[in-house]
C-alpha positions, 0 to 999 in steps of 0.5 A: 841776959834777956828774960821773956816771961809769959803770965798765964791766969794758971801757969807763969812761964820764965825763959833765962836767955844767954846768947843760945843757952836758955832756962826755963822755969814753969810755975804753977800760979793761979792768979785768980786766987793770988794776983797780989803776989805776983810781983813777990812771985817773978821778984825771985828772978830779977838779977843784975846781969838782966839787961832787957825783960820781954813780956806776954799775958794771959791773965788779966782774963782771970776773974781776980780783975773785973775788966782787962783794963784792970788785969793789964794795969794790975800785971804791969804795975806788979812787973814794975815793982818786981823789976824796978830799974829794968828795961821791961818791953810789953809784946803787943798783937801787931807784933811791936814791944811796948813800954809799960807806960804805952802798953797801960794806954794800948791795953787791948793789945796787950791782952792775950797777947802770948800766942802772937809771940809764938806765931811772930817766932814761927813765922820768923824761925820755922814757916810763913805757911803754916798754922800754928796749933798750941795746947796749954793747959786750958786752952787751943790756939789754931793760928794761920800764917800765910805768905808771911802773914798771921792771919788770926784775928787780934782778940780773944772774942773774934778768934772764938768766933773764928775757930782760932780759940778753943776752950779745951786744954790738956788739964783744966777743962771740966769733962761736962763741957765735952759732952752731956751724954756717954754710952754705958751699958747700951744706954744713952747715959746723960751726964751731971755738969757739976765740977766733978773731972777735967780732962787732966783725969781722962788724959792720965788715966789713957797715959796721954799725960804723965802725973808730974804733968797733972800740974794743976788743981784737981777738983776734988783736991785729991791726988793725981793718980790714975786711981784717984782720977778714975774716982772723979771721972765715975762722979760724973756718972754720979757714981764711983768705982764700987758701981762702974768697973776701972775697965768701964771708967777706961771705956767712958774716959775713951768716949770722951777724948774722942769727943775732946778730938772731934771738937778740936779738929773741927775747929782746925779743919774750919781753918785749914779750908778757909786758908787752904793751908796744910801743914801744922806747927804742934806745940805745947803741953798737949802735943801728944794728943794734938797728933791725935787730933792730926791723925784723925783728921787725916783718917776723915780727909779723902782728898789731902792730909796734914804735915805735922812738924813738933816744936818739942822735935826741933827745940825740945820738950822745955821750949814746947811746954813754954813757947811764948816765954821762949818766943819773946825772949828771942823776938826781943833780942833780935830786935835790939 
């Protein structure tokens, strides 16, 4: 059995991969309030017929670690100790496995190193001209792949720079960052920016995502239902739903998925044109509302329009919502 496991700074994914059976297990771990446990966490899943381990991560930008450095060395060290006498290959931006004692010393390659192991996947199973576009929980990916070639930029940094990073996920991100302003009652209404909602509570309550979905903290600690996220969006506004109707909440929540949509097909459109590709490789928790992001898009262009292919279409709903773990796992097999 081969493991292939991607160490996110919200979410740690694991891929069980038997020749063509697989398991997926989707953990919910934040590590900026438990980097200590991870190795107790991932220990549950050593076993003896684990012949090689394939790694990904995101985490070491969780502000438990004061630099990547730190982050990279903390993670290892914890994969080290929860699988001490196993074959653990560290994948790397260009493409290679990595020792752990060689990913210590290249650690910038190795960091936010998971959507490589999807764009190397896809390039390698489904399309070497396309762009892949994957929604997590808390952020965007937009990665071209041309001829054969991923032609996204290596580290976090220059893909923000380069529309190839989008801080806007389907659950974490707070709804102040999509906007500062919403229409309410004809007014221009400006908005507070305390820590109030997220997009899991706009994307809920439009039934872009379902409760069991809604896997991560909510801001208040409260439930996830449609009521209770209705609750959190209206503190936005400063109010609650005694002063704004649940059908003005839907109006409010509406405004701001438009604003969610426009951001991110401004990124895509950005890549698109600059490598003059058009067809789209969806993945992840927010493919529903990445087909949004498409069909808008399309609705603007006059001229060519976006092919969409889903990646929960072809492999299913598991493997979307895990593809970097999948990927790895598959890329590491097939390099033997």
């Amino acid at each position: 059995m081969i493991l292939g496991i991607d160490i996110g700074g919200a979410n740690t994914k694991i891929t069980e991969l038997k020749k063509e059976s697989y398991k997926i297990h989707h953990i919910y771990f934040p590590m900026w309030k438990n980097s200590k446990k991870l190795a107790e966490l991932i220990k549950k899943y050593n076993s003896d017929d684990i012949k090689k381990i394939g790694v990904v991560m995101t985490a070491e930008l969780a502000d438990a670690y004061k630099t990547k450095r730190e982050g990279v060395e903390d993670i290892l060290n914890s994969l080290r100790n929860a699988f001490p006498n196993k074959e653990i290959y560290v994948f790397d931006v260009d493409g290679n496995f990595l020792s752990i004692e060689m990913a210590k010393k290249e650690y910038m390659k190795v960091s936010a190193s998971n959507w490589t192991a999807t764009a190397y996947f896809v390039m390698k199973n489904i399309s070497n001209n396309t762009i892949l576009v994957d929604m997590g929980s808390t952020t965007t990916d937009i990665i071209p792949i041309k001829n054969g070639k991923i032609m996204a930029y290596k580290t976090d940094l220059e893909r923000l720079m380069n529309n190839q990073l989008v801080y806007i996920g389907a659950l974490r991100t707070p709804l102040s960052f999509l906007g500062n302003t919403v229409e309410y009652k004809n007014y221009t209404t400006n908005l507070s920016s305390e820590y109030f909602s997220i997009t899991g509570d706009i994307n809920n309550i439009l039934d872009k995502i379902t409760d069991e979905q809604y896997n991560c903290d909510t801001p208040d600690g409260g439930p996830k239902d449609k009521k209770n996220c209705m609750i959190r969006v209206a503190r936005v506004l400063c109010s609650d739903l005694e002063q704004i109707s649940e059908e003005e909440i839907i109006n409010i929540s509406s405004q701001f998925y438009e604003k969610l949509l426009d951001n991110i097909g401004y990124n895509l459109d950005k890549v698109s044109k600059k490598h003059n590709l058009n067809n789209i490789i969806i993945t992840g928790l927010g493919e529903n509302i990445l087909k949004d992001v498409i069909n808008n898009c399309n609705n603007k262009r006059h001229n060519t329009s976006y092919n969409i292919l889903s990646i929960e279409d072809k492999y299913g709903r598991e493997v979307s919502l895990s593809t970097p773990s999948f990927a790895v796992a598959k890329l590491l097999r097939e390099n033997n």
